[in-house]
C-alpha positions as CSV (number, residue, x, y, z in Angstrom):
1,X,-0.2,-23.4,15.3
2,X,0.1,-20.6,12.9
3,X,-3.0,-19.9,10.9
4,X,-1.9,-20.7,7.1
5,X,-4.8,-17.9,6.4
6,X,-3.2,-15.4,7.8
7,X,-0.7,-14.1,4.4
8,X,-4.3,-14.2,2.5
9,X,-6.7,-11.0,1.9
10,X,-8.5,-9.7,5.3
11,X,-11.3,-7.8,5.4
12,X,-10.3,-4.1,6.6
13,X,-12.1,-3.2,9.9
14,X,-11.9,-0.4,11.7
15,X,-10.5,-0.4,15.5
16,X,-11.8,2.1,17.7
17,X,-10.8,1.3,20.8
18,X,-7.0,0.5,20.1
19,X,-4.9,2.9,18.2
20,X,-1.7,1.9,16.7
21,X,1.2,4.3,15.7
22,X,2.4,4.5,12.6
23,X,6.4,4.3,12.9
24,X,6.5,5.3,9.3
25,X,4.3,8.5,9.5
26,X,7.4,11.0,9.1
27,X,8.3,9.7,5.5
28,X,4.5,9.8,4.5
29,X,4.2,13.2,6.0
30,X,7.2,13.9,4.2
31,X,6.7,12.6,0.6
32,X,3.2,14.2,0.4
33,X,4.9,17.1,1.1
34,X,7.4,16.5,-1.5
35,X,4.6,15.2,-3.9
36,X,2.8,18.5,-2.9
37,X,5.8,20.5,-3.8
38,X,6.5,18.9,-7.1
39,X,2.5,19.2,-8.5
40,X,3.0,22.7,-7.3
41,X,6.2,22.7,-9.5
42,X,4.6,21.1,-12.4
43,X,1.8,23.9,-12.8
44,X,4.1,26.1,-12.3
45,X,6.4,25.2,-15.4
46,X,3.2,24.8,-17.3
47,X,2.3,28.3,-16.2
48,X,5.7,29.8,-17.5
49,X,5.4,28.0,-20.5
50,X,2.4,29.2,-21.5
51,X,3.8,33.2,-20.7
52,X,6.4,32.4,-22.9
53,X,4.4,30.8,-25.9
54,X,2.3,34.1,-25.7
55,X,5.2,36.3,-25.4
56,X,6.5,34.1,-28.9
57,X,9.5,33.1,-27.1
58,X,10.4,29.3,-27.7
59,X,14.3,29.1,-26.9
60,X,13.2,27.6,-23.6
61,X,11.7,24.6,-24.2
62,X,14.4,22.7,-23.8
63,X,15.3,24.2,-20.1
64,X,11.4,23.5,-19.5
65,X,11.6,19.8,-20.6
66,X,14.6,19.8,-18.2
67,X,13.1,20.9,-15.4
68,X,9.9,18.9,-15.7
69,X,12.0,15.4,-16.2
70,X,13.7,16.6,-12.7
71,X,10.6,16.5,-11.2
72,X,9.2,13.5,-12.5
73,X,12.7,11.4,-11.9
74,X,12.1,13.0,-8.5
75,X,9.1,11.6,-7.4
76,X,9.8,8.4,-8.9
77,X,12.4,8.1,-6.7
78,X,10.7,9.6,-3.5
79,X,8.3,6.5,-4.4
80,X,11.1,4.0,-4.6
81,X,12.4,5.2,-1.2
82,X,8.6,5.2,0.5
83,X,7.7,2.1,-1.0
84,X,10.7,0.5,0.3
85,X,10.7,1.9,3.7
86,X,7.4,0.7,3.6
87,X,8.4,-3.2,3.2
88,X,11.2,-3.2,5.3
89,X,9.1,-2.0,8.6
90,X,6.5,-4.1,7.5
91,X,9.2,-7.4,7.4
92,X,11.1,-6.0,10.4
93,X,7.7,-5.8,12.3
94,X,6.5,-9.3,10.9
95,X,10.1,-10.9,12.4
96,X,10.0,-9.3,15.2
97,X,6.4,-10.5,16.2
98,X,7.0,-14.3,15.1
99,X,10.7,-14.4,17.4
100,X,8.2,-13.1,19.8
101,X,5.5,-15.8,19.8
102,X,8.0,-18.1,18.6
103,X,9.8,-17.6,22.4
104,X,6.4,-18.2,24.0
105,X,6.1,-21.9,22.6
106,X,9.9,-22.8,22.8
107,X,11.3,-20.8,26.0
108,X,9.7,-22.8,29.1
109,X,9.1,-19.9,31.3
110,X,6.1,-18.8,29.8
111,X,4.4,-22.2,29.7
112,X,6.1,-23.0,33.6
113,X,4.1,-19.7,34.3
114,X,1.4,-20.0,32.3
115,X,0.6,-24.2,34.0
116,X,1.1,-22.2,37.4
117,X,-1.6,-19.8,37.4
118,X,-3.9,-22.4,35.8
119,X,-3.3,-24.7,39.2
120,X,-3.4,-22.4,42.1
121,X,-6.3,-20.6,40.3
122,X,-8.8,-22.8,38.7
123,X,-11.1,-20.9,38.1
124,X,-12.6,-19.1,35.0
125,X,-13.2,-15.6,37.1
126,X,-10.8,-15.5,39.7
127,X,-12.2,-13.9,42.8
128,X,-10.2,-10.7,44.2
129,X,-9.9,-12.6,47.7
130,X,-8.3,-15.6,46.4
131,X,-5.5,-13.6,45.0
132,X,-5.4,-10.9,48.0
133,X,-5.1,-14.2,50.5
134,X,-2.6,-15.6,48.3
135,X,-0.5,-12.5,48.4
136,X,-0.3,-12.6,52.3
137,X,0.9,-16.2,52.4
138,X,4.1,-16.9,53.3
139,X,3.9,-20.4,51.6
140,X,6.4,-20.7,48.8
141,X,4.0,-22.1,46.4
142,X,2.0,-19.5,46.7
143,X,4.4,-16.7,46.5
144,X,5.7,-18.7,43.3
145,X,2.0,-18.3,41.8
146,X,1.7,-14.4,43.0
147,X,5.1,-14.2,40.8
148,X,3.7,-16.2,37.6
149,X,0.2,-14.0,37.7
150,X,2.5,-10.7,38.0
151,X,4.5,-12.8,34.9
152,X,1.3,-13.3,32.7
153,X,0.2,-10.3,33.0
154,X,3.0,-7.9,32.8
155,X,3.4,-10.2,28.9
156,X,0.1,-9.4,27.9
157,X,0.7,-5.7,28.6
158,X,4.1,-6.2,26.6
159,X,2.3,-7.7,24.0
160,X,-0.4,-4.5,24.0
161,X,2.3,-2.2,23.7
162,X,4.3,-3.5,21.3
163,X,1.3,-3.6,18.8
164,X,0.1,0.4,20.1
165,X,3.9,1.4,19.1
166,X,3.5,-0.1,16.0
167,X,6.8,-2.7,16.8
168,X,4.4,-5.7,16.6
169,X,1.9,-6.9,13.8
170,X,-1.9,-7.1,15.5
171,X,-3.2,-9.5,12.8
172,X,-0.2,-12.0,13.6
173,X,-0.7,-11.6,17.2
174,X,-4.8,-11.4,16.8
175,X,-4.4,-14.9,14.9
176,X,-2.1,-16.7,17.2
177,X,-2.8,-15.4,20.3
178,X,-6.8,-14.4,20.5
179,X,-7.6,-17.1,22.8
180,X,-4.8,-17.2,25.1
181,X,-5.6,-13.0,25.3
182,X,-9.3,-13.2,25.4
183,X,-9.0,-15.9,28.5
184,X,-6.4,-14.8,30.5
185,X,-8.3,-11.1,30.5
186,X,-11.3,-13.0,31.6
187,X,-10.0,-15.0,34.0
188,X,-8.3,-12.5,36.0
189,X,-10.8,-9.3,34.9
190,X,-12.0,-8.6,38.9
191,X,-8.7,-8.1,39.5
192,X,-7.2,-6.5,36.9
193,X,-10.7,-3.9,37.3
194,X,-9.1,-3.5,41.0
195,X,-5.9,-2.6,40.2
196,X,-7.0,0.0,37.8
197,X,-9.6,1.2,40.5
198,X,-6.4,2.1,42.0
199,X,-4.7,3.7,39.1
200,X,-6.3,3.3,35.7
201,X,-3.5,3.0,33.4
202,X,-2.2,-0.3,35.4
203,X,-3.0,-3.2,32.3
204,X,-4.7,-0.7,30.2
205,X,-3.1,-1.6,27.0
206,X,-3.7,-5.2,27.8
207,X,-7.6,-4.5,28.1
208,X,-7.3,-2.1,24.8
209,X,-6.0,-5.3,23.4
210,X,-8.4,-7.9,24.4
211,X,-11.4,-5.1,23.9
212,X,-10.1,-4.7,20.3
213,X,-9.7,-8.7,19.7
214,X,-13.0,-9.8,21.0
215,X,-14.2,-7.4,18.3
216,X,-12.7,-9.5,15.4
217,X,-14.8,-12.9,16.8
């Protein structure tokens, strides 16, 4: 169920531990160099104006006037344009994440996964052995639940990297999702530390994820 808070005022916090890119960072780079330019512009004018007020020469005003009115209609429109960038990635990323979650409660693969890993592994810290002995069965069941782990997780890891690239909204996700992140780490954490043993970068976003959600409780 979708938290009816979530559209209201949050507190800003600072995440350490997960950094998300900014898709938009280009156009603010950009305008505040273009905002730059044009205060540069601005005392500039000002300073030419003043030359010619000393020198008695007036006959320029009016090429003055036009030039700083270039300016200003200039960043008024560079605002326009960022401001609207701004809300179109922002609804963009907000539909994207809710399609997203919205799949997870109406597609049934994710709960016929999800139901699978919950029966042929119980419990709340899965041992590494259970899963290693489970991998070397040649029962289908238990192939079935080696495929709905590798399912699960491979999601959550999704999930990381779609916030980190800035494609998905963390608050959405962070209000929907925290529990079903926060336990599915948990549940799994011996092995998931003895994959990245192995190599670390194997569910590293996923643990970025969960580290940086715990830290909102």
């Amino acid at each position: 169920m979708l938290n009816l808070k979530y559209g209201k005022k949050q507190k800003f916090k600072l995440y350490k531990k997960m950094k998300c890119r900014n898709p938009l960072f280009i156009i603010y780079i950009f305008a505040a160099t273009f905002y730059i330019s044009i205060v540069i512009g601005i005392c500039y004018v000002f300073y030419v104006k003043n030359c010619l007020d000393n020198a008695g020469k007036t006959e320029s005003d009016t090429a003055l006037i036009t030039i700083l009115t270039s300016l200003f209609v200039g960043a008024m429109a560079l605002s326009g344009w960022v401001v609207a960038s701004w809300i179109a990635h922002r609804n963009l990323k907000i539909q994207t994440t809710i399609a997203l979650v919205g799949t997870r409660f109406s597609n049934a693969e994710f709960p016929k996964h999800l139901d699978r890993i919950d029966k042929y592994f119980p419990e709340s810290n899965v041992k590494i052995d259970s899963i290693q002995n489970m991998k070397k069965s040649e029962k289908a069941e238990h192939i079935q639940a080696i495929q709905s782990l590798r399912y699960i997780l491979n999601y959550m890891e999704f999930i990381a990297v779609g916030i980190k690239s800035g494609e998905l909204d963390k608050r959405f996700i962070s209000q929907v999702m925290k529990t079903s992140i926060i336990n599915i780490y948990n549940k799994f954490s011996l092995y998931i530390e003895d994959l990245q043993k192995k190599k670390p970068s194997v569910l590293s976003n996923f643990k970025d994820l969960k580290d940086d959600i715990r830290e909102d409780l």
